[in-house]
KEPA-812617 format. One line per field, with one value per residue: residue in one letter; x, y, z of N, C-alpha, C in turn. Coordinates in nm, 3 decimals. Layout:
N
res = (A  ...)
nX = (X  ...)
nY = (Y  ...)
nZ = (Z  ...)
caX = (X  ...)
caY = (Y  ...)
caZ = (Z  ...)
cX = (X  ...)
cY = (Y  ...)
cZ = (Z  ...)
! end
This chain:
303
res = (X  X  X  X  X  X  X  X  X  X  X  X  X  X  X  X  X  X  X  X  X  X  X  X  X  X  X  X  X  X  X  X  X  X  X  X  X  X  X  X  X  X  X  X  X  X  X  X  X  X  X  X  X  X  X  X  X  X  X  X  X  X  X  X  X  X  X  X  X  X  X  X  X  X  X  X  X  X  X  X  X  X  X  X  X  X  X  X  X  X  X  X  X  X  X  X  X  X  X  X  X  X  X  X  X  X  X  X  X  X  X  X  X  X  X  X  X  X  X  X  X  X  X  X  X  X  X  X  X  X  X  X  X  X  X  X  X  X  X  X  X  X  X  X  X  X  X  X  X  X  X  X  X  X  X  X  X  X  X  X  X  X  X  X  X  X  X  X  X  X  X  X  X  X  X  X  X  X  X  X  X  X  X  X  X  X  X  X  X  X  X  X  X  X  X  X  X  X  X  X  X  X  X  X  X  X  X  X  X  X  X  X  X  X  X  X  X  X  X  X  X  X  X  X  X  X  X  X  X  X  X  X  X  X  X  X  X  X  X  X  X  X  X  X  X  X  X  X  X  X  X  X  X  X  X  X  X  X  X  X  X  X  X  X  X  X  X  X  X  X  X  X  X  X  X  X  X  X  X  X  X  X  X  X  X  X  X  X  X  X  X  X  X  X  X  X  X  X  X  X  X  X  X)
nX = (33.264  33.335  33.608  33.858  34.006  34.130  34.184  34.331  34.529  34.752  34.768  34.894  35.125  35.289  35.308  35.500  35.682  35.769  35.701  35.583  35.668  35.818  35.605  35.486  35.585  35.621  35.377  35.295  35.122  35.016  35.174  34.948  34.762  34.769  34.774  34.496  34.388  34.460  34.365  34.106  34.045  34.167  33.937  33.707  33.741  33.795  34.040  34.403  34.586  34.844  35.206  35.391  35.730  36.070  36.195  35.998  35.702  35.536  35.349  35.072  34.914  34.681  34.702  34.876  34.753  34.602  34.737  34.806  34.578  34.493  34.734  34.610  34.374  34.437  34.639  34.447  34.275  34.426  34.479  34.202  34.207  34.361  34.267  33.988  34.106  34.205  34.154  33.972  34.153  34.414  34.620  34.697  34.932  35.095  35.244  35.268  35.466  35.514  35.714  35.802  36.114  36.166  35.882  35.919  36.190  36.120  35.861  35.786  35.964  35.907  35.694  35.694  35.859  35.703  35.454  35.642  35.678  35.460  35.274  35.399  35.322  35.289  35.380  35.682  35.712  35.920  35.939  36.115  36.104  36.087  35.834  35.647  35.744  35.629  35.365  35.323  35.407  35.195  34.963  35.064  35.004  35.200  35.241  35.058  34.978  35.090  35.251  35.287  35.366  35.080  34.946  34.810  34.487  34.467  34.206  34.219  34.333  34.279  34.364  34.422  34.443  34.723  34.965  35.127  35.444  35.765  35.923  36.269  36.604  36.885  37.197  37.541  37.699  37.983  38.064  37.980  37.896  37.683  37.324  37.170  36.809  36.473  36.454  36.417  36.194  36.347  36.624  36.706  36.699  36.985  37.148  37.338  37.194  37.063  36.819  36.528  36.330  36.038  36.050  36.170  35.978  35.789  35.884  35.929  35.670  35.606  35.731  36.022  36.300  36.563  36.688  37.005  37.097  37.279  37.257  37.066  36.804  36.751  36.714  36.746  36.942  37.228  37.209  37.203  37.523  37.601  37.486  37.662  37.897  37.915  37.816  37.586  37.334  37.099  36.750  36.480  36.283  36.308  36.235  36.358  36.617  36.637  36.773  37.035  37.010  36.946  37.182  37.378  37.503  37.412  37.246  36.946  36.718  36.444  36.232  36.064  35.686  35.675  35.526  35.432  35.163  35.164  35.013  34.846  34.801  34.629  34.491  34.139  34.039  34.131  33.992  34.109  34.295  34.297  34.530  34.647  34.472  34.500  34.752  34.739  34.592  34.765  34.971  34.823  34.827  35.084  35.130  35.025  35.158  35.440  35.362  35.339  35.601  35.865  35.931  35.871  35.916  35.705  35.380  35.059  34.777  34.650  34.396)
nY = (-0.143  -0.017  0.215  0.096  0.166  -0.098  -0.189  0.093  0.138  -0.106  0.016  0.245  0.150  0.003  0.270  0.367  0.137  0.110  -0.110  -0.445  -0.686  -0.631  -0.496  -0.627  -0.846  -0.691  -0.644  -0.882  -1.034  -1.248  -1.145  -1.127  -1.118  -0.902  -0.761  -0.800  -0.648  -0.396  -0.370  -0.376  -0.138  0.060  -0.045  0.035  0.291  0.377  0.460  0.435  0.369  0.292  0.285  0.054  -0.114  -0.161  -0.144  -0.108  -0.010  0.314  0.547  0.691  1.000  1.045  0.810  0.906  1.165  0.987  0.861  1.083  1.128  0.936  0.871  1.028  0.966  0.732  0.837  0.960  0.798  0.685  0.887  0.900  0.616  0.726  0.945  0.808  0.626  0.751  0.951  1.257  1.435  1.394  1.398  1.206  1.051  1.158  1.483  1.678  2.004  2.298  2.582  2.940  3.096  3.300  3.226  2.984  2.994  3.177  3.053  2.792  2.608  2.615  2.543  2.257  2.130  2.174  1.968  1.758  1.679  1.681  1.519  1.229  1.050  1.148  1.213  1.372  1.583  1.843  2.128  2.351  2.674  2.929  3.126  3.074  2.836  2.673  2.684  2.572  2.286  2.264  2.242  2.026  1.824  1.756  1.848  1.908  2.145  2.503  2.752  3.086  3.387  3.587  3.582  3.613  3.405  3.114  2.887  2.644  2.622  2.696  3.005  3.176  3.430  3.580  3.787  4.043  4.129  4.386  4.454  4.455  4.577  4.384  4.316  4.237  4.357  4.379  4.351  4.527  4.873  5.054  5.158  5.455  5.442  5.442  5.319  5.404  5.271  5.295  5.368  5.100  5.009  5.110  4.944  4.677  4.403  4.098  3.887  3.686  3.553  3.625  3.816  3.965  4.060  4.161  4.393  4.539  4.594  4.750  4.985  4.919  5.024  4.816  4.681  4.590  4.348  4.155  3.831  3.607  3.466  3.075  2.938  2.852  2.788  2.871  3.133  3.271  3.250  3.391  3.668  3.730  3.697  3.894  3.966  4.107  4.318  4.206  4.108  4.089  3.963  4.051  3.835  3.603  3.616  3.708  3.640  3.703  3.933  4.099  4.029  4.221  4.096  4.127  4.402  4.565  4.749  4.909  4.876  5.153  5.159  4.884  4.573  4.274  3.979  3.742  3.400  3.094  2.836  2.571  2.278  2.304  2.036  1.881  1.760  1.844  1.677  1.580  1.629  1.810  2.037  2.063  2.234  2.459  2.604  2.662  2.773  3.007  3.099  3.112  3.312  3.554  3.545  3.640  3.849  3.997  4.080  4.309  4.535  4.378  4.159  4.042  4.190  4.310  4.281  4.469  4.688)
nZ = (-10.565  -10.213  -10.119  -9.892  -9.575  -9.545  -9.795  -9.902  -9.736  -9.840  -10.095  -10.073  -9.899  -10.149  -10.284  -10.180  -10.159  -10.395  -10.558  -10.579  -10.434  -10.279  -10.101  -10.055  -9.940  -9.695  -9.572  -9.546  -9.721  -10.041  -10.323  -10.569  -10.441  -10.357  -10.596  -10.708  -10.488  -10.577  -10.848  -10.788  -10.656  -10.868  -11.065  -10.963  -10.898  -11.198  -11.346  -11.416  -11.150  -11.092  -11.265  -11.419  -11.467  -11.545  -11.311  -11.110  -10.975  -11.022  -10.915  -11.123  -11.197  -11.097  -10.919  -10.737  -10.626  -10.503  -10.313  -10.159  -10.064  -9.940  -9.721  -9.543  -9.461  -9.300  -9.135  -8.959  -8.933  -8.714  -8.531  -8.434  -8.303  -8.122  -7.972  -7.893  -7.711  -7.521  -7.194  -7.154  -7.049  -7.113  -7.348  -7.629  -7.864  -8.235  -8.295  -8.591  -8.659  -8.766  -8.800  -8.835  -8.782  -8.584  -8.427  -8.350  -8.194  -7.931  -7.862  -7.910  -7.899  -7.599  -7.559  -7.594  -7.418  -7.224  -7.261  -7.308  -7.080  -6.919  -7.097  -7.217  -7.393  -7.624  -7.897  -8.132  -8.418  -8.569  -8.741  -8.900  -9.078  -9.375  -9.427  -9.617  -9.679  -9.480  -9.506  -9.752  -9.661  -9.486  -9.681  -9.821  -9.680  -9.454  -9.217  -8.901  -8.763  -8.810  -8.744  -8.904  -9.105  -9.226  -9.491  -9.826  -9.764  -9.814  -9.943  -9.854  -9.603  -9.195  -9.053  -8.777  -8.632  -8.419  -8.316  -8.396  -8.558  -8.583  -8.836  -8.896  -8.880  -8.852  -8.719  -8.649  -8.345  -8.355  -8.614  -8.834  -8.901  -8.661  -8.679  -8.644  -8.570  -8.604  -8.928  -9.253  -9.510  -9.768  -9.702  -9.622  -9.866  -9.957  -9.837  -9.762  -9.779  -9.610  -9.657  -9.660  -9.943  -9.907  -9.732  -9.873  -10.085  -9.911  -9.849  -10.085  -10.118  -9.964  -10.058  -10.176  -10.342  -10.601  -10.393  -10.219  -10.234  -10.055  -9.962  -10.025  -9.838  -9.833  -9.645  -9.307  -9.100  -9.121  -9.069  -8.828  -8.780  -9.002  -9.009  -8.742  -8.859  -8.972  -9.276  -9.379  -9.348  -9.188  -9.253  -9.060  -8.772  -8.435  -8.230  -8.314  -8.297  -8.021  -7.749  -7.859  -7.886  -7.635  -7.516  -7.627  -7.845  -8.100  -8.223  -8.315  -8.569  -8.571  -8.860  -9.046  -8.987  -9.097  -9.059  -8.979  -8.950  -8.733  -8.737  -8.627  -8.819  -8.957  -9.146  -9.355  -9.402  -9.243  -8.940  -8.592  -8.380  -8.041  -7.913  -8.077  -8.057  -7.841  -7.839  -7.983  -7.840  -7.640  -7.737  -7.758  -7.544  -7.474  -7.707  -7.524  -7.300  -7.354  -7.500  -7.305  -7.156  -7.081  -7.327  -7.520  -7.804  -7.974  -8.069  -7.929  -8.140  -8.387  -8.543)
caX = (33.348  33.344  33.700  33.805  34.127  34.297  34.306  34.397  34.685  34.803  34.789  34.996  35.239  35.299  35.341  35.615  35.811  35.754  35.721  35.441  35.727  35.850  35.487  35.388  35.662  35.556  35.240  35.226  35.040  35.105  35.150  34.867  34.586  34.790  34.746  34.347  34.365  34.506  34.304  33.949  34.089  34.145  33.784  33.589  33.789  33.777  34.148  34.475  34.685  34.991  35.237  35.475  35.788  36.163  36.244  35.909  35.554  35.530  35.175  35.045  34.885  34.555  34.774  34.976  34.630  34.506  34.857  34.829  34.432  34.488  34.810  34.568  34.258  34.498  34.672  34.301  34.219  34.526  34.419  34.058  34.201  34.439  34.191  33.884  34.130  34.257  34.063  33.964  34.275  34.537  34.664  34.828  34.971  35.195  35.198  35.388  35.447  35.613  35.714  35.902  36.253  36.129  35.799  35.993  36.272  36.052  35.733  35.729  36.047  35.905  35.610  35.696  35.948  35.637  35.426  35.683  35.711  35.336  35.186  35.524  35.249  35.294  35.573  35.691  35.781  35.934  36.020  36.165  36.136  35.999  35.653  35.624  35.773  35.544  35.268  35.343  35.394  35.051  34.938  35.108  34.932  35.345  35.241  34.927  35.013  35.177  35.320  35.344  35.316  34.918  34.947  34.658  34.445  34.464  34.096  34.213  34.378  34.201  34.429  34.369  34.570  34.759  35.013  35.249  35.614  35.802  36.039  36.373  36.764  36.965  37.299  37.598  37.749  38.117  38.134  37.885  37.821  37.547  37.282  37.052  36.675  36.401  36.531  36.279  36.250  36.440  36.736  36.672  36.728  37.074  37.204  37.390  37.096  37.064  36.672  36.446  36.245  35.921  36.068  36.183  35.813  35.729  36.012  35.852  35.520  35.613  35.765  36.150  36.352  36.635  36.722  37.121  37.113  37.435  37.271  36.932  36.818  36.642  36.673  36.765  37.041  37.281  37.134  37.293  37.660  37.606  37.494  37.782  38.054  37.920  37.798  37.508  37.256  36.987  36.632  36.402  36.240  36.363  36.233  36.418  36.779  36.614  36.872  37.169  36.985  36.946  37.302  37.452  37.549  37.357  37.187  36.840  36.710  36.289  36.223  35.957  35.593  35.648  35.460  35.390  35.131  35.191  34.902  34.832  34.700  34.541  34.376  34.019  34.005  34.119  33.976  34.280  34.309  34.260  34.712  34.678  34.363  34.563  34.908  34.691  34.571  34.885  35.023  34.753  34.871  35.211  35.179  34.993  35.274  35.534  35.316  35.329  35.746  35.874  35.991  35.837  35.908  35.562  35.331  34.930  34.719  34.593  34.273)
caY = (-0.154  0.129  0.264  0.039  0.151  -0.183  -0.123  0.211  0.118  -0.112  0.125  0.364  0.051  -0.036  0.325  0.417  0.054  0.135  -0.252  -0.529  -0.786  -0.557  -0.428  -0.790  -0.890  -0.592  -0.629  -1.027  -1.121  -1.271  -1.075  -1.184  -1.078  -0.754  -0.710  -0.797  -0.523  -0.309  -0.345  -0.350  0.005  0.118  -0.043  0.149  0.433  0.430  0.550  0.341  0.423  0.246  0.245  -0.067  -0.113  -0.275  -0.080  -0.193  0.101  0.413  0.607  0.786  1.174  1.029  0.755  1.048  1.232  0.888  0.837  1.150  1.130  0.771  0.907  1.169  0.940  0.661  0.947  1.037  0.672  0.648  0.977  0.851  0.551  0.746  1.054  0.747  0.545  0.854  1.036  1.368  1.525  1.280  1.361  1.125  1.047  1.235  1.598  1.724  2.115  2.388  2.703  3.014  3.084  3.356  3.170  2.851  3.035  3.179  3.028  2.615  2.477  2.591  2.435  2.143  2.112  2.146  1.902  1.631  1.647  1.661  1.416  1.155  0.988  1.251  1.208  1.494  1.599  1.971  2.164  2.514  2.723  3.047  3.082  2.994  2.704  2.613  2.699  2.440  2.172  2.246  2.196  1.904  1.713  1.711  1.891  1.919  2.277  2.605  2.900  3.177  3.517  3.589  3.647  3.634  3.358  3.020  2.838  2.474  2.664  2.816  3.087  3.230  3.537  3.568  3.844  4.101  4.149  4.458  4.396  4.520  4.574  4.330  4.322  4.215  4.480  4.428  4.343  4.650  5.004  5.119  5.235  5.537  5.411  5.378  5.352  5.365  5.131  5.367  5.332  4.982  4.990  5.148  4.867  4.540  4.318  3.955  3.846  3.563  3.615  3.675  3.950  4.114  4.066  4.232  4.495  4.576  4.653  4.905  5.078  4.929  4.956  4.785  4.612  4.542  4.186  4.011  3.715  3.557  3.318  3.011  2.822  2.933  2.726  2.921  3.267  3.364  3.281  3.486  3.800  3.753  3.733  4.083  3.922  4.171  4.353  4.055  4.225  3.990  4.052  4.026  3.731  3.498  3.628  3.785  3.645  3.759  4.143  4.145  4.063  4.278  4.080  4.159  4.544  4.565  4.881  4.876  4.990  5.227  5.113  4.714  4.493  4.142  3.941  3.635  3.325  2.951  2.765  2.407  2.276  2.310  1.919  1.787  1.784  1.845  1.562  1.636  1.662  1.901  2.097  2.122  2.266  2.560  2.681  2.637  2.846  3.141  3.165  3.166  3.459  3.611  3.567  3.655  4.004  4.104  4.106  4.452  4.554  4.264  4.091  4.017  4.332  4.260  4.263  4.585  4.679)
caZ = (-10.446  -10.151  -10.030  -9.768  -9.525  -9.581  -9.942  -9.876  -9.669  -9.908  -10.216  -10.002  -9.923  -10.269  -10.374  -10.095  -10.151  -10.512  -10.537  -10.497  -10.385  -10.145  -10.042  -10.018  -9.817  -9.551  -9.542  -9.541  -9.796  -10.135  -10.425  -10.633  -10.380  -10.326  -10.756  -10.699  -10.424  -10.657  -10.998  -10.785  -10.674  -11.027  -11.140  -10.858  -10.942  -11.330  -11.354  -11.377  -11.006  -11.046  -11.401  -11.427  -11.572  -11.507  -11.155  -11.013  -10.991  -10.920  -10.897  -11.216  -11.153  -11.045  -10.816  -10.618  -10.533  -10.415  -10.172  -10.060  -9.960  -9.846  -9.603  -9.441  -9.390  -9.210  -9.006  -8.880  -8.862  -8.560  -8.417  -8.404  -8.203  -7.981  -7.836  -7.842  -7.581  -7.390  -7.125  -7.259  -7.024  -7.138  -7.553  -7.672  -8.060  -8.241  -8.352  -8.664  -8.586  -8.839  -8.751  -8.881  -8.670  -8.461  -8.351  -8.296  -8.086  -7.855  -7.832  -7.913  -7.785  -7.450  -7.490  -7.655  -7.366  -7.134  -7.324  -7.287  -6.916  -6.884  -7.176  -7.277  -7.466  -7.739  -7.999  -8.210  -8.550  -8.578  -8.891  -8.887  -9.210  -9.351  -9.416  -9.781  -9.641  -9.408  -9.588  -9.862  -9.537  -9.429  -9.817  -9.849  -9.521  -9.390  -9.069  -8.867  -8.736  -8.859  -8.758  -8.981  -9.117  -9.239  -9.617  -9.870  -9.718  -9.876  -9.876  -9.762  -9.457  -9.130  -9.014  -8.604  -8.570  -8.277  -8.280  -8.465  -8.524  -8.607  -8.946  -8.802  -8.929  -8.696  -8.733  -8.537  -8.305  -8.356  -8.745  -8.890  -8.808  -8.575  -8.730  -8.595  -8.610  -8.674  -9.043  -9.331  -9.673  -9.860  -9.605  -9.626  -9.995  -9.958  -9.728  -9.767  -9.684  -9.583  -9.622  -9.719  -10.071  -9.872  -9.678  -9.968  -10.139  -9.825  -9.855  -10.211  -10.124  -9.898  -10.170  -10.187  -10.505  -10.635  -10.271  -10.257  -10.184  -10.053  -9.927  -10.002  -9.759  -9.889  -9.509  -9.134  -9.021  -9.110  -9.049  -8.681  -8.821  -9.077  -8.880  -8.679  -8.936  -9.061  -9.443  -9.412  -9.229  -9.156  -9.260  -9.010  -8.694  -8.277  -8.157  -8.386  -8.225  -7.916  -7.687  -7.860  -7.897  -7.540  -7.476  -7.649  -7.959  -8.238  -8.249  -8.380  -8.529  -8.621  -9.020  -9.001  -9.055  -9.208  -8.942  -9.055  -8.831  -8.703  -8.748  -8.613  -8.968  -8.971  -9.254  -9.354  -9.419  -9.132  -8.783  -8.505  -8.287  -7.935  -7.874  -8.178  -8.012  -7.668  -7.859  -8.022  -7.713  -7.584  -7.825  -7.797  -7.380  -7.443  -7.701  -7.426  -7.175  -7.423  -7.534  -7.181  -7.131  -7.106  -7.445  -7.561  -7.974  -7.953  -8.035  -7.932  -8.289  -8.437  -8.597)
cX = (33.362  33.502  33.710  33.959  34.199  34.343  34.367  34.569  34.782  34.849  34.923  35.151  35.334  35.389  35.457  35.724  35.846  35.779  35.604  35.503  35.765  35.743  35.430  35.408  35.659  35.468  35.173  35.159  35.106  35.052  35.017  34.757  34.628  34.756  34.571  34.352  34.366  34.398  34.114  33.955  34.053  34.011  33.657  33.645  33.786  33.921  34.291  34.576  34.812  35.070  35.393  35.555  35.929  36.185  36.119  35.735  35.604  35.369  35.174  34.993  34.753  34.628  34.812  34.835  34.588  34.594  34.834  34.712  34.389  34.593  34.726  34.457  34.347  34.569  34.512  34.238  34.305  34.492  34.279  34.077  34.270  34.342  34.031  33.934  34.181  34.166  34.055  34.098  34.424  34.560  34.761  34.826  35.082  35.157  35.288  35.395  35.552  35.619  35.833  36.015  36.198  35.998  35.899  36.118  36.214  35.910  35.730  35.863  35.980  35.796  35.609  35.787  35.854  35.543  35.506  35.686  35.538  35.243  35.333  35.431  35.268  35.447  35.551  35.729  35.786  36.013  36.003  36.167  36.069  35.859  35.582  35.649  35.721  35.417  35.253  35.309  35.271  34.974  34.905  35.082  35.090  35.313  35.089  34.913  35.142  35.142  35.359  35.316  35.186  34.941  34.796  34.625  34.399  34.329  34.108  34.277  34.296  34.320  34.327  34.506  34.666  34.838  35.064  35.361  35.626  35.894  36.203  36.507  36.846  37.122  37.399  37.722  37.903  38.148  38.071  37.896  37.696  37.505  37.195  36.897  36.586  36.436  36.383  36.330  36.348  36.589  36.767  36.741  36.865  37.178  37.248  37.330  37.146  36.925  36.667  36.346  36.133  35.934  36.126  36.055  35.772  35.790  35.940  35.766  35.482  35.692  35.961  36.216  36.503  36.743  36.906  37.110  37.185  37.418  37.107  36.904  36.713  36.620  36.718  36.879  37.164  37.322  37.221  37.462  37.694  37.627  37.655  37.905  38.040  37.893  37.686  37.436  37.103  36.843  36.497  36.318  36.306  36.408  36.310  36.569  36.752  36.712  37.003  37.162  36.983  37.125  37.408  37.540  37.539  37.279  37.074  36.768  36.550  36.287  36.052  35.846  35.564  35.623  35.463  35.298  35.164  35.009  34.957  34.744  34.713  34.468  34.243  33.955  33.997  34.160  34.132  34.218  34.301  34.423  34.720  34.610  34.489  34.663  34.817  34.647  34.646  34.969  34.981  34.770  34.956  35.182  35.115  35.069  35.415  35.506  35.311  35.456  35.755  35.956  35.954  35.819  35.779  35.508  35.149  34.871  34.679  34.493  34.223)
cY = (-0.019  0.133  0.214  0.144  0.017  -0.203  -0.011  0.211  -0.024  -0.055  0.204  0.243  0.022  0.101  0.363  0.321  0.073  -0.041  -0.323  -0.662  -0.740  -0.500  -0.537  -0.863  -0.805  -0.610  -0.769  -1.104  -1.148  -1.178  -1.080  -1.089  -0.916  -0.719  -0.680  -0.711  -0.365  -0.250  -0.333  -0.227  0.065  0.062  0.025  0.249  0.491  0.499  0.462  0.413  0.378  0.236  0.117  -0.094  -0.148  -0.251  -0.113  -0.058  0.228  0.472  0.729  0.854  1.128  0.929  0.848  1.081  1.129  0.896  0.908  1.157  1.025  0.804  0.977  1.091  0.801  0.739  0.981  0.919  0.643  0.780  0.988  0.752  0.625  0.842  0.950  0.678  0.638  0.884  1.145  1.478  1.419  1.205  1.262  1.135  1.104  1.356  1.624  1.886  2.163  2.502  2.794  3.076  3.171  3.339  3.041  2.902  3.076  3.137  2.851  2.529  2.477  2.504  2.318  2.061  2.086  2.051  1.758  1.588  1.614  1.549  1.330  1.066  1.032  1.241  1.344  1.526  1.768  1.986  2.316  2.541  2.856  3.003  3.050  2.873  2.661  2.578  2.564  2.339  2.176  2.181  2.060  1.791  1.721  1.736  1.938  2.057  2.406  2.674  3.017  3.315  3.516  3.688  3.652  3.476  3.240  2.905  2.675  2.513  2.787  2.882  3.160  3.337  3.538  3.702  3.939  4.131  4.291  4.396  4.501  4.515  4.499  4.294  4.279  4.364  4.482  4.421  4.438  4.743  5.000  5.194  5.333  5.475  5.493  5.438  5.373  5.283  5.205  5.359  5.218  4.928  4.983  5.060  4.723  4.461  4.194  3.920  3.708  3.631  3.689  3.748  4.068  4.155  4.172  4.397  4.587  4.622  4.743  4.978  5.065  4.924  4.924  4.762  4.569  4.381  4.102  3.921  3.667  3.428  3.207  2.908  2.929  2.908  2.816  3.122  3.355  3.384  3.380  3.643  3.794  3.782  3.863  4.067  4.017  4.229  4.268  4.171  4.052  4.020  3.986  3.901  3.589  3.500  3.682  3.766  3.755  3.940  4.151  4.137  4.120  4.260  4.125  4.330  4.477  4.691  4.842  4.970  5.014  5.149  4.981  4.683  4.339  4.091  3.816  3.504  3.161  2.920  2.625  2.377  2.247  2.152  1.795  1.842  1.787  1.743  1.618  1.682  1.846  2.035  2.182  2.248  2.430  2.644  2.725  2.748  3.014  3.199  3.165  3.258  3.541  3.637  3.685  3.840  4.073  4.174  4.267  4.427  4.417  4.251  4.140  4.163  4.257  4.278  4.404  4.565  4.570)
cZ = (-10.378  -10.097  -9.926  -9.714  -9.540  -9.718  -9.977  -9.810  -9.762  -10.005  -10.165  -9.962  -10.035  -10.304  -10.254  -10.066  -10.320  -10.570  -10.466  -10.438  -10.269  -10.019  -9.994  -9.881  -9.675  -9.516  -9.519  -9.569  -9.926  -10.278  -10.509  -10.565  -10.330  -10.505  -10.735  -10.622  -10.527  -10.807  -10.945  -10.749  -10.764  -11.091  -11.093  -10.876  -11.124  -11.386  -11.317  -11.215  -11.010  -11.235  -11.398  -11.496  -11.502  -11.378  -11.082  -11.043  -10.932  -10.964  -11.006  -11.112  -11.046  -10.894  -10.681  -10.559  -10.442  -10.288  -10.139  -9.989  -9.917  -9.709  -9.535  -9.391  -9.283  -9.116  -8.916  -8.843  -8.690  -8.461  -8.332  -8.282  -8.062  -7.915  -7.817  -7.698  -7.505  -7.356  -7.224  -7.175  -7.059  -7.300  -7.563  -7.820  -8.085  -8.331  -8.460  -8.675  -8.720  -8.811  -8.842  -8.768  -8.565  -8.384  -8.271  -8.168  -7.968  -7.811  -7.810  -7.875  -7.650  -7.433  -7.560  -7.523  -7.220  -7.145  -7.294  -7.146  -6.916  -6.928  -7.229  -7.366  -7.592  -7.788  -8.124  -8.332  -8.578  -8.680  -8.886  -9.055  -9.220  -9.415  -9.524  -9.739  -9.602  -9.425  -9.686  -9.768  -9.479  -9.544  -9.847  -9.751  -9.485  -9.262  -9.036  -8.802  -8.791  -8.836  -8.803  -9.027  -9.226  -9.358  -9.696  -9.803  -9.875  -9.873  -9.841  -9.615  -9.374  -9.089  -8.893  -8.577  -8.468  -8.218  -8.438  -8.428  -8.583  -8.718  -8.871  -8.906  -8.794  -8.757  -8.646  -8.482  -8.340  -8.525  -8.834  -8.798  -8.795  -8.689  -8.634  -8.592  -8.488  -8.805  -9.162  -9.468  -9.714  -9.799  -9.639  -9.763  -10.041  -9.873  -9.778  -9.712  -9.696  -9.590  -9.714  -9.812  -10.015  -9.793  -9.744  -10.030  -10.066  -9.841  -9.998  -10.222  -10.064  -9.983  -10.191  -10.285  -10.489  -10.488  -10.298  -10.168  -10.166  -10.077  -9.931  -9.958  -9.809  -9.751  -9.413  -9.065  -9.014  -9.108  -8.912  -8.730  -8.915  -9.109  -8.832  -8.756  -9.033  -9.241  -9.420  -9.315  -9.237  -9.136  -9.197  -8.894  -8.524  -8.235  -8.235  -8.325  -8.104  -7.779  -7.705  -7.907  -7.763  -7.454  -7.467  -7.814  -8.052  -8.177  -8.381  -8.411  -8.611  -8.809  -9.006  -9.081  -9.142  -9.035  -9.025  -8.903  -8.857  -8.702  -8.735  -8.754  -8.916  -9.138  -9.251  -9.331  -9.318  -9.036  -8.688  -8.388  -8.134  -7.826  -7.940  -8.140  -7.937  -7.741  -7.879  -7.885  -7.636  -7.602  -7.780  -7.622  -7.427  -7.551  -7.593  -7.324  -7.230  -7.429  -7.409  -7.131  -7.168  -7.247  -7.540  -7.756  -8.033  -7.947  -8.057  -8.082  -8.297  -8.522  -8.611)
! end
């Protein structure tokens, strides 16, 4: 038996109602010929996929790999139909997009915001995190694009440079003292920080020891309140608070010599749909617009 998609999309039924009464009853057929779906699976595969027991199935080790490389070829089966029935200027589908806070603040609300006015065909799925985070979400098929800072190079992901940031001390102006800058690590070291693990990693390799660490961030949400109520000096970079540095709120001071660059990733495995195409391009003008602003987040690429 060859791999069809409608036993594929059952398998994946089954293992996400965790149930062949429940999978049956979705899918409209009767149990029985959803089991024969099931066990000619596991005989062309050589490997049991599903384990059974009073709460209903869930998907042994070999199972999981199958759901997750059965979810990615039915996602590519609906993107196959949506850019075969669109023109080639008219994306449609839906995109799932991840980004780290200071791409997402300045760069993809706007054009996600220009995107909807232009293509309403296009539905969205956005996920803010840092870049370990996102990383994983590309991994894990969750999102068909990411945003993030360009670490060692992972071989199921292409990475397309785009820009660099400055690593910075941002702070809020009325609940901390001003600092002087440009500060260096060692400064850095001596300071009541606020960071995310992979900006201390980073912090480390430029030579930082024994970091005082108020507050380690494992999300974003609550990152600006934080700043503000003076819990630390926030070790991140501009464009993530770039409003409230230009207003006056927060003070940003550059720590000498840490850069991080910024990178669009996709995975190696699967093609980008012709929505997913557009966004990337999309992406690589607005940092272009962005790198031109006076005093601009955004610093063009080096070497």
């Amino acid at each position: 038996m060859q791999l069809d998609l409608i036993s594929l999309r059952y398998f994946v039924t089954i293992a996400e109602q965790k149930s062949f009464r429940k999978a049956a009853t979705e899918l409209h057929i009767s149990q029985p010929a959803l089991s024969r779906r099931v066990q000619m699976l596991e005989d062309a595969l050589g490997v049991t996929l599903l384990m059974r027991h009073g709460r209903g199935v869930t998907p042994t080790a070999a199972g999981e790999i199958l759901r997750k490389r059965a979810e990615a070829m039915l996602r590519l089966e609906t993107e196959i139909q949506s850019d075969v029935r669109s023109t080639s200027t008219r994306p449609v589908g839906h995109l799932r997009v991840a980004a780290t806070p200071s791409c997402g603040q300045l760069l993809i609300a706007g054009i996600v915001t220009r995107f909807l006015k232009a293509f309403p065909e296009i539905t969205w799925s956005l996920a803010e995190g840092f870049s370990d985070e996102v990383q994983r979400k590309l991994l894990d098929d969750s999102v068909d694009v990411g945003l993030l800072t360009q670490g060692p190079d992972h071989p199921d992901l292409i990475y397309q440079p785009l820009y660099e940031e400055k690593l910075c001390l941002i702070h809020s102006a009325k609940s901390l003292p001003a600092i002087a800058g440009p500060v260096t690590v060692g400064q850095v070291c001596g300071l009541p920080i606020m960071t995310a693990p992979v900006i201390l990693e980073l912090l480390k390799r430029h030579g930082a020891r024994h970091c005082q660490v108020r507050v380690e961030l494992n999300g974003t949400s609550q990152t600006g309140e934080l700043i503000a109520g003076g819990g630390g000096y926030f070790v991140g970079q501009r464009a993530q608070f770039w409003e409230e540095i230009r207003s006056g709120a927060f003070r940003a001071v550059d720590i000498e010599n840490v850069t991080v660059r910024r990178c669009v990733a996709t995975r190696v495995d699967r093609p980008l749909s012709l929505a997913a195409t557009m966004l990337v391009d999309e992406v690589k003008r607005g940092v272009q617009e962005i790198t031109a602003w006076p005093e601009s987040p955004f610093l063009p690429l080096s070497g």
